[in-house]
C-alpha positions as CSV (number, residue, x, y, z in Angstrom):
1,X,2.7,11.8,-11.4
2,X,6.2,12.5,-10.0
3,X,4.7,16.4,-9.6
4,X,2.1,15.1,-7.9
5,X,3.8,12.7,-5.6
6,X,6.3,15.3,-4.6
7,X,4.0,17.8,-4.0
8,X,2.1,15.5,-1.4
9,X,4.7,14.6,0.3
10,X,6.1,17.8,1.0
11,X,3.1,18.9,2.7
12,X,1.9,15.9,4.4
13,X,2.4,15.6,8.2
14,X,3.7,11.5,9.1
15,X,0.8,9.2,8.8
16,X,-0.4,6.9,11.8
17,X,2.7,4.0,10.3
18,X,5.4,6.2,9.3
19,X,7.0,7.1,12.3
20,X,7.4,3.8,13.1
21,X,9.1,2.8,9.6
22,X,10.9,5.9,10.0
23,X,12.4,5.1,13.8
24,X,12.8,1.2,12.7
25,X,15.1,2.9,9.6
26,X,17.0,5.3,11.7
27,X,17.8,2.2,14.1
28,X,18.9,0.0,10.8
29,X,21.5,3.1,10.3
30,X,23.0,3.6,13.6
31,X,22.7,0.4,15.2
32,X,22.1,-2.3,12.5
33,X,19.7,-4.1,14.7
34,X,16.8,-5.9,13.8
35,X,14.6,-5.5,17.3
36,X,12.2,-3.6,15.8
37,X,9.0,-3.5,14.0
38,X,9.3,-7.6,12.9
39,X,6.3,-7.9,11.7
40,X,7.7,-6.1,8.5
41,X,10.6,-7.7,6.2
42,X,13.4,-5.1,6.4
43,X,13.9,-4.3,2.3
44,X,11.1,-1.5,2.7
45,X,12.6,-0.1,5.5
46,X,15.8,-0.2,3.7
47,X,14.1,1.9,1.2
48,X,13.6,4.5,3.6
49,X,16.6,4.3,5.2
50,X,19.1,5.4,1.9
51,X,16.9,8.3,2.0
52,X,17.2,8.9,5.5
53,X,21.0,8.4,5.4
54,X,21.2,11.8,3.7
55,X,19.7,13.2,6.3
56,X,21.6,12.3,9.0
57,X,18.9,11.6,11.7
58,X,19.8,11.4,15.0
59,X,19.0,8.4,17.3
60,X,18.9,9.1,21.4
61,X,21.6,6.1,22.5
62,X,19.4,5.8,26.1
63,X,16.0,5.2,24.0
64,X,13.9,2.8,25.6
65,X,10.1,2.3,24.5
66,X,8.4,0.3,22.0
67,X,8.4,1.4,18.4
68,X,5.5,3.6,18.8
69,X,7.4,5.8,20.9
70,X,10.8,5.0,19.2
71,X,8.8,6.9,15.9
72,X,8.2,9.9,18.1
73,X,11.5,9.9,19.5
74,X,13.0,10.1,16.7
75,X,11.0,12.1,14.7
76,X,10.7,15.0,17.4
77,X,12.6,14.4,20.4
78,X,15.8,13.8,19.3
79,X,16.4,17.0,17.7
80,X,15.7,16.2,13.9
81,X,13.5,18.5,11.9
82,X,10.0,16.5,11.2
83,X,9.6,17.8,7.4
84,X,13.1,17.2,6.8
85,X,13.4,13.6,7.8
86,X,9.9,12.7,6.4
87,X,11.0,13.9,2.9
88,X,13.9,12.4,2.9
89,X,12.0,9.0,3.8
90,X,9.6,9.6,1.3
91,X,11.6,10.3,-2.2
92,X,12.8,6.8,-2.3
93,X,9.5,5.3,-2.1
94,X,8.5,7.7,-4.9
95,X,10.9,7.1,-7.1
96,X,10.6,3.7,-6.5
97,X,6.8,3.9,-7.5
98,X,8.3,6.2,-10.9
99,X,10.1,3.2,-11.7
100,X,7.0,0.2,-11.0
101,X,5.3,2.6,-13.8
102,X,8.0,1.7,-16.3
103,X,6.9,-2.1,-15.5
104,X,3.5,-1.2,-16.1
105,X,4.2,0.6,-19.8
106,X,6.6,-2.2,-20.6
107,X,4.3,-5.4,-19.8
108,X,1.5,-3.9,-21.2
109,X,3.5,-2.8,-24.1
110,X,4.7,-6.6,-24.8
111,X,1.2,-7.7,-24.4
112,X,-0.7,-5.6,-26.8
113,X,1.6,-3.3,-28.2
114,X,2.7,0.5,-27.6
115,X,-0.7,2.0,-27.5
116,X,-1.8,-0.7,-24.4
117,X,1.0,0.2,-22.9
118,X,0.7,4.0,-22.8
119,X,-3.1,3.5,-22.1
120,X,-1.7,1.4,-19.4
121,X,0.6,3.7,-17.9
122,X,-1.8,6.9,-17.8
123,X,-4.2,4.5,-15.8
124,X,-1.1,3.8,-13.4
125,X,0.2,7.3,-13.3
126,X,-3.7,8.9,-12.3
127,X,-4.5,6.8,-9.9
128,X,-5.2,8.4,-7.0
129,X,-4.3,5.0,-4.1
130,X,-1.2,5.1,-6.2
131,X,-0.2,8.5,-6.6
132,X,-1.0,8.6,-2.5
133,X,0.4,5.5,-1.1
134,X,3.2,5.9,-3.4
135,X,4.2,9.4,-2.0
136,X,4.4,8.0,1.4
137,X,7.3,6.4,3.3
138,X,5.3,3.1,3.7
139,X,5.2,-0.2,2.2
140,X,2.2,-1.3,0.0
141,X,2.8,0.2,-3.1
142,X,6.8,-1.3,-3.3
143,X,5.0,-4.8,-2.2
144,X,2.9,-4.3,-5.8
145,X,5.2,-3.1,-7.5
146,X,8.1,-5.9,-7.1
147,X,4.7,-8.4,-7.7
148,X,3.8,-6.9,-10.8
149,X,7.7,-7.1,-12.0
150,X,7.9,-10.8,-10.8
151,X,4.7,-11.6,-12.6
152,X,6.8,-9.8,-16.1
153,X,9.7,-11.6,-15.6
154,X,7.4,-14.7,-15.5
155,X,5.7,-13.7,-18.4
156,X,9.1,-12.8,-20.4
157,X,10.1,-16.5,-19.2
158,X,8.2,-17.9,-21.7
159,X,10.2,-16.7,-24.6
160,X,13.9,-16.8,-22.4
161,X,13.8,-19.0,-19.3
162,X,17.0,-18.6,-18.1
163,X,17.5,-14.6,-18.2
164,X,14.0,-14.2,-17.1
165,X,13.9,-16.9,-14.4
166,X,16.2,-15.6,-11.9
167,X,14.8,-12.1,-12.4
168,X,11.1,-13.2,-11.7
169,X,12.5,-14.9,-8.6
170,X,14.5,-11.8,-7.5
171,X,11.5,-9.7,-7.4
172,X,9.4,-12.2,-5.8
173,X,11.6,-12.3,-2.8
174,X,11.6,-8.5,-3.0
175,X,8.0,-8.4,-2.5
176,X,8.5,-11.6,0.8
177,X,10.9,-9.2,1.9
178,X,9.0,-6.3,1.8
179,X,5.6,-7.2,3.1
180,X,4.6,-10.9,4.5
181,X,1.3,-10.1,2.5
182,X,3.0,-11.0,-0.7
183,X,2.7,-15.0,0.7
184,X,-0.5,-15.7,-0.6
185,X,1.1,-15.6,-3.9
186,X,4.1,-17.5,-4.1
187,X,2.4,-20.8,-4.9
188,X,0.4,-18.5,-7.9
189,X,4.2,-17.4,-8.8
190,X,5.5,-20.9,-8.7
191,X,3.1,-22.6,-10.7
192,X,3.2,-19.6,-13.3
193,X,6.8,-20.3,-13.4
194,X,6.2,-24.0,-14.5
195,X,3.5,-22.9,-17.3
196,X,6.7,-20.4,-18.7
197,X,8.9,-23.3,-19.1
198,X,6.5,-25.9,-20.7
199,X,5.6,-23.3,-23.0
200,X,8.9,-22.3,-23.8
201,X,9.6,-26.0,-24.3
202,X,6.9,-26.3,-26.6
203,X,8.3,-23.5,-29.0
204,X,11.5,-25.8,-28.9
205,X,12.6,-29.4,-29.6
206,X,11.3,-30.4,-26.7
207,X,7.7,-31.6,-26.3
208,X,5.7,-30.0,-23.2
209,X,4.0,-33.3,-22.2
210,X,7.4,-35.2,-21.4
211,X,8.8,-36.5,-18.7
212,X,11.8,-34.5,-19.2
213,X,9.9,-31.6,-19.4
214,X,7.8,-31.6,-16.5
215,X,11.7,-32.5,-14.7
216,X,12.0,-29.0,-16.0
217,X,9.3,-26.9,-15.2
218,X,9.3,-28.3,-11.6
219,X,13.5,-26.8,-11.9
220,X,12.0,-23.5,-13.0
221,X,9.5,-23.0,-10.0
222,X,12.4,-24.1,-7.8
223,X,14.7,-21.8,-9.5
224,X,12.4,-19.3,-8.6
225,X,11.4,-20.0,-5.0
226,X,15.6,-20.4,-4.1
227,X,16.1,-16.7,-5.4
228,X,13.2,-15.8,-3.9
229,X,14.4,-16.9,-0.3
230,X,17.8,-15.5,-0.6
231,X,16.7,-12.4,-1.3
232,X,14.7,-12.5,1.7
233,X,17.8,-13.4,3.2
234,X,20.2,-11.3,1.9
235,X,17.6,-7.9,3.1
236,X,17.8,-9.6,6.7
237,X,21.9,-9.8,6.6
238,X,21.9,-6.4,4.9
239,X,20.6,-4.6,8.7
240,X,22.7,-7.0,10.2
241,X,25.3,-9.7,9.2
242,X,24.9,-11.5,12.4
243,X,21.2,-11.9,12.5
244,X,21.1,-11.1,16.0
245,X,17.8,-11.5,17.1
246,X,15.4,-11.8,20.4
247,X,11.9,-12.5,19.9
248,X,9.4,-10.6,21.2
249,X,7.9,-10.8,24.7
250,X,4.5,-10.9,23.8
251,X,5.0,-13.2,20.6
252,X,1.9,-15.2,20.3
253,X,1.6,-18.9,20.3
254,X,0.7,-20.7,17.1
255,X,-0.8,-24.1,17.0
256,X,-1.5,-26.4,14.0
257,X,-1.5,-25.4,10.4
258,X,-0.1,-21.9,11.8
259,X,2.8,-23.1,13.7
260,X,3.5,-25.6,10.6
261,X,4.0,-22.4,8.1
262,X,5.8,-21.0,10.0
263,X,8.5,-23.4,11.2
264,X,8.4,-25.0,7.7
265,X,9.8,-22.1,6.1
266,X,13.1,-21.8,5.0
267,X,13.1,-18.3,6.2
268,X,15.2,-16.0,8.8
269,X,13.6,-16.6,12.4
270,X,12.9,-12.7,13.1
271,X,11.3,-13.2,9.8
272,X,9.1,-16.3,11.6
273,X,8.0,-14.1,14.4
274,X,7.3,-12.1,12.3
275,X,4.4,-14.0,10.6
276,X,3.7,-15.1,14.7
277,X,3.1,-11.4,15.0
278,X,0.7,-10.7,12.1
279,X,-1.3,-14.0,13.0
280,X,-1.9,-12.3,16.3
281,X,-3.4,-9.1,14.5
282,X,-5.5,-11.4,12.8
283,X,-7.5,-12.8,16.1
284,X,-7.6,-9.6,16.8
285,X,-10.8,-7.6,17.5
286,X,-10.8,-4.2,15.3
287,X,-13.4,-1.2,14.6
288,X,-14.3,-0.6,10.8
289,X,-16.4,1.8,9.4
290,X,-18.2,1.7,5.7
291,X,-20.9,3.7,4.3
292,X,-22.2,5.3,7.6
293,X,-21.9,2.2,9.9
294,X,-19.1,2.0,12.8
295,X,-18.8,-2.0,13.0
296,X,-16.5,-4.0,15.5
297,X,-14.9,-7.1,13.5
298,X,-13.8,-7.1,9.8
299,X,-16.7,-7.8,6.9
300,X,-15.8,-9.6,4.1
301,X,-17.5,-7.5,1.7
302,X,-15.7,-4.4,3.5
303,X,-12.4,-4.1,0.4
304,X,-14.9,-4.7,-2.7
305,X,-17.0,-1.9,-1.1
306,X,-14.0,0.8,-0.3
307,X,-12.4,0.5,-4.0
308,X,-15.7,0.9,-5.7
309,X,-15.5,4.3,-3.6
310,X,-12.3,5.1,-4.1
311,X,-11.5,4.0,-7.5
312,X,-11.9,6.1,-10.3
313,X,-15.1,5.4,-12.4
314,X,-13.0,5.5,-15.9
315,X,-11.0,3.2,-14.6
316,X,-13.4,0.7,-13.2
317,X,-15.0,0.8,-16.2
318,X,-11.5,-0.2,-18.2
319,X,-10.4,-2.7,-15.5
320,X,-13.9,-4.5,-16.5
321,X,-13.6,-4.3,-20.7
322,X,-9.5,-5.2,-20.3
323,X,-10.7,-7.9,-18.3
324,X,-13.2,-9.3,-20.7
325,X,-11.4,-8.3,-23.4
326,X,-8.7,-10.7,-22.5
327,X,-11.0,-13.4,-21.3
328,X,-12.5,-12.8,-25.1
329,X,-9.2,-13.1,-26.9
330,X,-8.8,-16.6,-27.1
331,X,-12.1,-17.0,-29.1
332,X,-11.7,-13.6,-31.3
333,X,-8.1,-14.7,-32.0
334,X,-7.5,-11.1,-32.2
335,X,-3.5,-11.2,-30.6
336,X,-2.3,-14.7,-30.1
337,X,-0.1,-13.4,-27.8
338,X,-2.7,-12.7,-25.2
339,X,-4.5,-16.0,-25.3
340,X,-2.4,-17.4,-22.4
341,X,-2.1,-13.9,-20.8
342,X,-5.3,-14.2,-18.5
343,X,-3.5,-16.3,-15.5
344,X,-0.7,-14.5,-15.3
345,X,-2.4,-11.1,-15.0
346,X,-6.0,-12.1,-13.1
347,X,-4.5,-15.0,-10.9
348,X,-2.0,-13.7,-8.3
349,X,-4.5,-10.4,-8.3
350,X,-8.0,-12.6,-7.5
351,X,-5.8,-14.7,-5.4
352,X,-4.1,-11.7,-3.3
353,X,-7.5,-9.5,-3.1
354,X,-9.9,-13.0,-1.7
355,X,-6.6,-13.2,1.3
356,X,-7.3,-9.5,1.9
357,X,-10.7,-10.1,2.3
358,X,-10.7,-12.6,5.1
359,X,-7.8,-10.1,6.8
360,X,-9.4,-8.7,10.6
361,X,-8.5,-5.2,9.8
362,X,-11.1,-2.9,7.6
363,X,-8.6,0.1,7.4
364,X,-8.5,1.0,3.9
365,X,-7.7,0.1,0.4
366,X,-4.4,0.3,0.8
367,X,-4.5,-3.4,1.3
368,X,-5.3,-4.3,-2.5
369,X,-3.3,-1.7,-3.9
370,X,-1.9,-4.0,-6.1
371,X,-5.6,-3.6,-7.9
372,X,-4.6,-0.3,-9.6
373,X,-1.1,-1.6,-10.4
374,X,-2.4,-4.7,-11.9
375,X,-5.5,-3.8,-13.1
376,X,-3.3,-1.1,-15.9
377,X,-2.1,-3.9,-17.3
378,X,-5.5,-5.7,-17.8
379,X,-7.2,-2.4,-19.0
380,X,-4.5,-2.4,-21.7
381,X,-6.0,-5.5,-23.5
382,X,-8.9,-3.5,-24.4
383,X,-6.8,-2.6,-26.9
384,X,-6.5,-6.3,-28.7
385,X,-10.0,-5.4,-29.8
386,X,-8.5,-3.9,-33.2
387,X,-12.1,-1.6,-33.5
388,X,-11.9,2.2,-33.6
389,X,-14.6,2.4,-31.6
390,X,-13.1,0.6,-28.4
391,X,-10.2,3.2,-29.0
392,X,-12.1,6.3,-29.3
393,X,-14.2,4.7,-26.0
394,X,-11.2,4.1,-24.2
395,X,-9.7,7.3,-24.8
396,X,-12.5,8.9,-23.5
397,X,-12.7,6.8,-20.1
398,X,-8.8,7.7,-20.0
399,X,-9.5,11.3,-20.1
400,X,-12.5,10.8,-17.2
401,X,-9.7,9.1,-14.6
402,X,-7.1,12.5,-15.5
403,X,-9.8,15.1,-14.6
404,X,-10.9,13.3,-11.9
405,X,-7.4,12.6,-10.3
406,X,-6.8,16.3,-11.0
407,X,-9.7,17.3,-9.3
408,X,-9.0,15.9,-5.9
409,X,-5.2,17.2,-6.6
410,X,-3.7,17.4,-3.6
411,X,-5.7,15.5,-1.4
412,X,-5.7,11.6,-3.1
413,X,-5.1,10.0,0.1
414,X,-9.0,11.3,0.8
415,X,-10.0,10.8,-2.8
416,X,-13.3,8.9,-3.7
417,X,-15.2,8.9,-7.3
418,X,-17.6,11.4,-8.4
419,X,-20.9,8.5,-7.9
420,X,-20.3,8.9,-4.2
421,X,-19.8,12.6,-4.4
422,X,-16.0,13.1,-4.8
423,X,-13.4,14.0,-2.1
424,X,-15.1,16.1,0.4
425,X,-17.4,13.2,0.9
426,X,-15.4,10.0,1.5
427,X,-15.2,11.0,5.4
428,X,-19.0,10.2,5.4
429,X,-18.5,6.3,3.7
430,X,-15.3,5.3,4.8
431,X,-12.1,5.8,7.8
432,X,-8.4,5.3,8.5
433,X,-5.8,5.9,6.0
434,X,-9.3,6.2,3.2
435,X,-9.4,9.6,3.8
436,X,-8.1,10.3,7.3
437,X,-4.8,8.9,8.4
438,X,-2.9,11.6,10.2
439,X,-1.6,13.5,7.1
440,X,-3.1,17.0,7.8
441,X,-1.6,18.1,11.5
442,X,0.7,20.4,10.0
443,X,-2.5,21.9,7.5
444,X,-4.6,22.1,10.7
445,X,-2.1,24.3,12.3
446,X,-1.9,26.7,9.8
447,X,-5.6,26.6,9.7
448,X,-6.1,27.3,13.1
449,X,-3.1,30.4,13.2
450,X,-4.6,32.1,10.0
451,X,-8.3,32.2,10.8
452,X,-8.7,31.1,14.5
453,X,-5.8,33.0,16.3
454,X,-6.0,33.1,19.7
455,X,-9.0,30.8,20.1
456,X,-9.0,27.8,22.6
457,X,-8.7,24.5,20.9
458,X,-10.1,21.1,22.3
459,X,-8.7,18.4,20.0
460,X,-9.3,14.9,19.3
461,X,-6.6,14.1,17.0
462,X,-6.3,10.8,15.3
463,X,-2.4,10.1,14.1
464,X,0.9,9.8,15.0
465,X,1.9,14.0,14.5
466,X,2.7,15.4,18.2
467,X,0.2,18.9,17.4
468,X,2.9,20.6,20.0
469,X,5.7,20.6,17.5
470,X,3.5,22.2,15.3
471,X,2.5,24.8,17.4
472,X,-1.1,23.7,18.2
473,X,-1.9,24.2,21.8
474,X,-4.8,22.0,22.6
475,X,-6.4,19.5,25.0
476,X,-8.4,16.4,25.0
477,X,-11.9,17.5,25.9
478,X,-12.8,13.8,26.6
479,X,-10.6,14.3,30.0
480,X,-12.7,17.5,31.5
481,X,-16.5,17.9,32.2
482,X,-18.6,18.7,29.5
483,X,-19.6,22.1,30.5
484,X,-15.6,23.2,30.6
485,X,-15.6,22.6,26.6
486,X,-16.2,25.6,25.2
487,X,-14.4,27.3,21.1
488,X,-13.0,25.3,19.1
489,X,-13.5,21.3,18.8
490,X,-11.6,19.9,16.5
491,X,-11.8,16.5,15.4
492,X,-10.4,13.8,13.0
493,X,-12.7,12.7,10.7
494,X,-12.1,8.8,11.7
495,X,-12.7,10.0,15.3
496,X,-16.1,11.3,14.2
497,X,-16.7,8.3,12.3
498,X,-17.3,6.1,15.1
499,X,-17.6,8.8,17.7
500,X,-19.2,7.0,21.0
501,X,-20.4,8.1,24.5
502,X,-18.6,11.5,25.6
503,X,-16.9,12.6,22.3
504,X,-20.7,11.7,20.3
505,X,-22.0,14.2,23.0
506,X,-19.6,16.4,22.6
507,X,-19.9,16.6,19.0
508,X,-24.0,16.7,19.1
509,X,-23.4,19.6,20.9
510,X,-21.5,21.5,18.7
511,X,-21.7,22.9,15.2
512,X,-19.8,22.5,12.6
513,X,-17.7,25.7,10.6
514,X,-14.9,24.7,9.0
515,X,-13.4,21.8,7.8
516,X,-9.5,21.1,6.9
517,X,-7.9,18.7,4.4
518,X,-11.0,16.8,3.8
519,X,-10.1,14.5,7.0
520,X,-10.5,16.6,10.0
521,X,-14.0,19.0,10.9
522,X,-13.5,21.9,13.4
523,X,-16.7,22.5,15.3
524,X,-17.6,25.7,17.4
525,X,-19.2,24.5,21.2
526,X,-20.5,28.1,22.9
């Protein structure tokens, strides 16, 4: 996994969100301010930014622009090396994803014992959304991974309360301070914090039903929530110990339940805006695309759909029978242990995916990546079974999921499962960062220098990367009359994907030779 991680980031050009995290890092460093990028709790960016402090990137003191253009400031007009910078960024995050897999081996492991645990982990370490998101300098896969560990320390909490306690609430508030998509599943958290104490009361002198207990488990969830919040604190005075902050321009206004949430927490105010700002991405109007159909608005069904594609078949198949296998438990009384493991596993996940699904933006499955990181765990319990033949069986799936992660080594950002034809295929189900997210500029370029040298290039390039600075020389055929188009048309695959008026024409017109990456198709137009 760490082989394959490394490997993809070192070739990997910054996706559409990285420069952003990557500028809003660099700003952390030099000027410890907070101004940017607010709809994001700072601890991921923090991440980045101990990578990026031995790099020594460079910020231009007259900078003015938005964070868009503060990403491609820094990133290549401010006299930093690209690769260098985005490497740098990037190891953190993959250690960090190294470590989450230790979480995985080790709840597993309690649960069902050590062969769970490593069936566990080899589902963790081949997935594919993992092993790509994970390699990035983004922030989904450390939002999971400080879940999964709260949902552990909760877990552990039933045997020793006051260790684990304080430890489930730390990494709760990582997760709040790392992505605001981790709400959903505080109450989840809470309430599972409360369920550890009465049962750890019940293996005691005290009895679960009294007064006295119930005084205690309602401690417990708010022993959890207070660690949770200073955490979220302490990664807000971390950038800066004054908490200077200036909300946005064009904050939205909330009204009703909105404006209640957010004024009610007990939160920092950029953190506030923050939450303003994502609520005004969620009236927004996007474009999605699934299974051949370019759609404006979000569809529910849209996340269910995309990790069916993208999700190994092995492992689907073991995220099912761990699933039922631990709903089963209680009645086969196969590992008592794992009778009262089913809420603590399947609750925050269900709970987490159905807020994803009523999300307005359809951009990829990067938004339940938590499912993999979870869904180890669960697949473990098949395990519990005690019958050779559920061993030999889930061997066998095990060793599907590695030669199908192999396969699509090193493209896993673009990966999809063999029953809807593998990697070079996903461009024709799904979009965004599913398959085509930015990540192949600098692969393009080489591309174009080793088989197309000298051609003219017409590009239509979908991602942050500025093709320049790679040394593609190209133009936007969209902004000259049709007949001038002539060579090379090269577009991103998510640009085809829901391809309208000129560029459709354009691409109509032309035929297709060569294709790069698995996320961008170079056409020939005579």
């Amino acid at each position: 996994m760490a082989f394959a991680m490394v490997t993809t980031a070192v070739r990997q050009t910054p996706t559409i969100d990285e420069p952003v995290y990557v500028g809003t890092a660099t700003v952390y460093l030099r000027e410890h301010s907070l101004r940017f990028n607010p709809e994001h709790p700072p601890l991921g960016k923090l991440v980045i930014a101990g990578g990026l402090a031995f790099a020594h990137p460079r910020l231009d003191p007259a900078f003015e622009g938005d964070q868009t253009e503060l990403g491609r400031s820094v990133l290549y007009e401010s006299g930093n090396d690209p690769w260098r910078l985005m490497l740098a960024a990037r190891l953190p995050m993959i250690a960090l994803t190294l470590l989450f897999g230790l979480v995985v081996l080790a709840f597993a492991r309690d649960l069902t014992g050590p062969l769970g645990g490593l069936l566990a982990l080899a589902l963790y370490a081949f997935s594919p959304d993992v092993i790509a998101h994970g390699s990035l300098a983004t922030l989904d896969v450390p939002a999971a991974g400080f879940l999964l560990t709260s949902v552990w320390a909760l877990w552990r909490a039933r045997e020793r309360p006051r260790l684990h306690l304080p430890l489930a609430g730390a990494a709760l508030g990582a997760a709040l301070a790392t992505r605001m998509s981790a709400l959903p599943a505080v109450p989840v958290l809470l309430l599972l914090a409360a369920l550890s104490v009465r049962h750890a009361d019940g293996r005691g002198t005290e009895r679960p039903g009294t007064a006295r207990s119930l005084r205690r488990a309602a401690v417990a969830a708010g022993v959890v929530g207070l660690v949770a919040v200073a955490v979220v604190w302490a990664a807000y005075l971390a950038v800066d110990p004054r908490l200077r902050w200036t909300a946005p321009d064009t904050l939205p206004d909330l009204h009703g339940l909105r404006a209640l949430a957010v004024d009610a927490l007990p939160l920092p105010r950029a953190y506030a805006d923050g939450m303003a700002v994502q609520f005004g991405f969620e009236d927004s109007t996007f474009e999605g695309f699934l299974f051949g159909r370019h759609y404006s608005g979000a569809l529910w069904y849209y996340l269910p759909a995309a990790v069916l594609v993208k999700t190994p078949l092995g492992m689907l198949a073991l995220w099912l029978a761990g699933t039922a296998a631990l709903l089963a438990v209680p009645r086969l009384r196969a590992v008592p242990r794992l009778r009262a493991a089913a809420p603590y596993l399947l609750v925050p996940a269900a709970v987490l995916t159905a807020a994803a699904m009523t999300g307005s933006r359809d951009f990829g499955v990067r938004y339940v990546v938590f499912l993999p990181v979870f869904g180890a765990v669960a697949a473990a319990c098949v395990t519990a079974l005690r019958r050779r033949w559920a061993d030999v069986a889930a061997a066998a799936l095990v060793a599907f999921v590695a030669v199908s992660s192999l396969r699509t080594f090193p493209y896993y950002l673009q990966y999809s499962n063999e029953a809807f034809g593998g990697t070079s295929k996903t461009h024709l189900r799904l979009h965004d960062s599913n398959v085509d997210w930015g990540q192949d500029l600098g692969l393009l370029a080489d591309r174009l220098r080793e088989r197309y040298p000298g051609e003219r290039v017409w590009l239509v390039y979908k991602g942050s990367g500025v093709p320049a600075h790679y040394g593609i020389d190209a133009a936007d055929p969209r902004k000259v009359p049709e007949d001038r188009v002539h060579g090379l048309l090269v577009v991103s695959d998510s640009s085809v994907a829901k391809a309208e008026g000129r560029l459709a024409e354009l691409i109509a017109g032309s035929e297709p030779i060569d294709e790069v990456g698995h996320s961008i198709t170079i056409y020939r137009r005579g």
